[in-house]
C-alpha positions as MATLAB code, in Angstrom:
seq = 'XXXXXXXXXXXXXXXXXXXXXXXXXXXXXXXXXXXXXXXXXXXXXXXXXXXXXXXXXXXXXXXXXXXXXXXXXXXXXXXXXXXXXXXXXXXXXXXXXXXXXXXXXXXXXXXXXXXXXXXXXXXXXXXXXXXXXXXX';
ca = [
       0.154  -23.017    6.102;
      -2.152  -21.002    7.548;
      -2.976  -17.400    6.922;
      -1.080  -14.743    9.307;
      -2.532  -11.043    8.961;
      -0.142   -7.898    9.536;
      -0.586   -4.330    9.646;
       2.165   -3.389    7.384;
       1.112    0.573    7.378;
      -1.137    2.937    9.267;
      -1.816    6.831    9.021;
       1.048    9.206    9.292;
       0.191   13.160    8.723;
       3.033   13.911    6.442;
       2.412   13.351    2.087;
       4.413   10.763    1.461;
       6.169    7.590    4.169;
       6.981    4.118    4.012;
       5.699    1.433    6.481;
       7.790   -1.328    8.027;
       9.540   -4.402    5.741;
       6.980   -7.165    6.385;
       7.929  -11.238    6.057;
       6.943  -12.182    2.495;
       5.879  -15.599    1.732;
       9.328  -16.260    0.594;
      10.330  -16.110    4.029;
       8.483  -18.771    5.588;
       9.462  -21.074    3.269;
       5.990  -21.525    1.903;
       6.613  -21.918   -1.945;
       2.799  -20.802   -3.502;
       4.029  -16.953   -3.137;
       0.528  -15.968   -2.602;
      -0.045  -12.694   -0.838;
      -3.167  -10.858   -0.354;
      -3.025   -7.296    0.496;
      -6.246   -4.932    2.091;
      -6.503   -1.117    2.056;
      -8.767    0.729    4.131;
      -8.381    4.725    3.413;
     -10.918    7.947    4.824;
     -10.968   10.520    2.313;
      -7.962    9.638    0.892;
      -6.144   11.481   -1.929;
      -2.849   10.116   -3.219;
      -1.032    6.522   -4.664;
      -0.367    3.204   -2.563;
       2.684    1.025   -3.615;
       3.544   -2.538   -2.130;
       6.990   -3.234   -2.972;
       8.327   -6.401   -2.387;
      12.685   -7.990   -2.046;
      14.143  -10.987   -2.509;
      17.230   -9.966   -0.137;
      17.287  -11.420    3.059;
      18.834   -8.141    4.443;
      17.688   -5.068    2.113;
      18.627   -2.010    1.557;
      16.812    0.799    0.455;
      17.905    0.007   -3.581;
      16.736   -3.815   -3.303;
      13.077   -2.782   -3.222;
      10.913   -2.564   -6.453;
       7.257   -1.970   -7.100;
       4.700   -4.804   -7.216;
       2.189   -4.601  -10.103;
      -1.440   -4.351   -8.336;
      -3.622   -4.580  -11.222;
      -2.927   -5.413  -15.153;
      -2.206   -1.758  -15.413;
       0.056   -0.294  -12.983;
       2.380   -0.663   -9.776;
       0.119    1.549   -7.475;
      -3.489    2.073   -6.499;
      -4.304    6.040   -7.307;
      -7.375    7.547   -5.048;
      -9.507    8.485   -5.795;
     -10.234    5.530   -8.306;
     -12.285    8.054   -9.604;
     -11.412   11.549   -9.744;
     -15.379   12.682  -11.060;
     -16.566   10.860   -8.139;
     -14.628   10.365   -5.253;
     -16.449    8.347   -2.071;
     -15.420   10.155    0.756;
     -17.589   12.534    2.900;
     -15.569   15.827    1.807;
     -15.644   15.229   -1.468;
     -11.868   14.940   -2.846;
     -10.783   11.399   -1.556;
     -12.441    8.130   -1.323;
     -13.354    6.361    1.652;
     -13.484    2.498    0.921;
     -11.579   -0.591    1.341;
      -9.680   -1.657   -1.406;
      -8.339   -5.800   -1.974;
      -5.398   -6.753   -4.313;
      -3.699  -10.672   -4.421;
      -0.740  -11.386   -6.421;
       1.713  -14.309   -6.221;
       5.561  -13.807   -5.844;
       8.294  -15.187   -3.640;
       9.286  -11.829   -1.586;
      11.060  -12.422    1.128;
       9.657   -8.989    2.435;
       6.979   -6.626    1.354;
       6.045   -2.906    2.660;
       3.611   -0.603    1.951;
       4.092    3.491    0.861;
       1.893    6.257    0.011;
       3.164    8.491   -2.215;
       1.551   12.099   -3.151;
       4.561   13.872   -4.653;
       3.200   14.187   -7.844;
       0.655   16.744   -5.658;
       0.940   20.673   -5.731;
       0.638   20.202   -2.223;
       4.108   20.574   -0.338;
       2.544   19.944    3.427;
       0.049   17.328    4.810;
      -3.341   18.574    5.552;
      -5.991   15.957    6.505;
      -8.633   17.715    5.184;
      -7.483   17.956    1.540;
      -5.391   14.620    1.782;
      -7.576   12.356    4.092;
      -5.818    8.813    5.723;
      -4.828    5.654    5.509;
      -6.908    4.050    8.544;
      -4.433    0.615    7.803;
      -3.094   -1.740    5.142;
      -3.144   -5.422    5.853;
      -1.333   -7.954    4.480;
      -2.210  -11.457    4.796;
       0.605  -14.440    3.625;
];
């Protein structure tokens, strides 16, 4: 099969939002579950989850967190808080790769910053998500 690329989130200015449900691997019948997933982020402060279902018609309790490294189910920006990459200093800037194999039948992508002090969405302190890709 060949490699299909989607934009399964872009930038929205509130904290925290979910992107569209996505076709999984799962659901082209394609039985190597491999999915490769790209983040590009400006000056971004806050957690990315992919979360992946098996159902063929979810709801919003079918979806659960995909692990995207050894150590946890989200990607926290900055990577590193004594350093961060972006221009103003409290986010990173940088494009960020994760591949994992499973079966989903969908996938979608969410940023979530509730465990901020911050109550509204200021793209100065919080930066963007310019797009996360996902290629099956």
């Amino acid at each position: 099969m060949s490699t299909v690329s989607y934009t399964m989130l872009t930038n929205q200015s509130t904290l925290s939002y979910t992107g569209e449900q996505i076709r999984g691997d799962a659901s082209y019948g394609s039985g190597d579950g491999l999915h490769t997933v790209s983040v590009q982020v400006t000056d971004f402060v806050g957690r990315i989850y992919i979360e992946g279902t098996l159902s063929s018609t979810p709801t919003e309790s079918d979806w659960f967190p995909i692990y995207l490294t050894s150590s946890g189910t989200y990607a926290e920006y900055p990577l590193n808080s004594s350093i961060p990459t972006g221009d103003l200093g409290r986010g990173d800037t940088l494009t960020s790769g994760f591949t994992f194999r499973m079966n989903a039948m969908y996938l979608r992508a969410r940023v979530d910053r509730s465990y901020l002090v911050d109550t509204v969405y200021s793209a100065d302190q919080h930066g963007q998500v310019d797009k996360v890709l996902l290629n099956v």
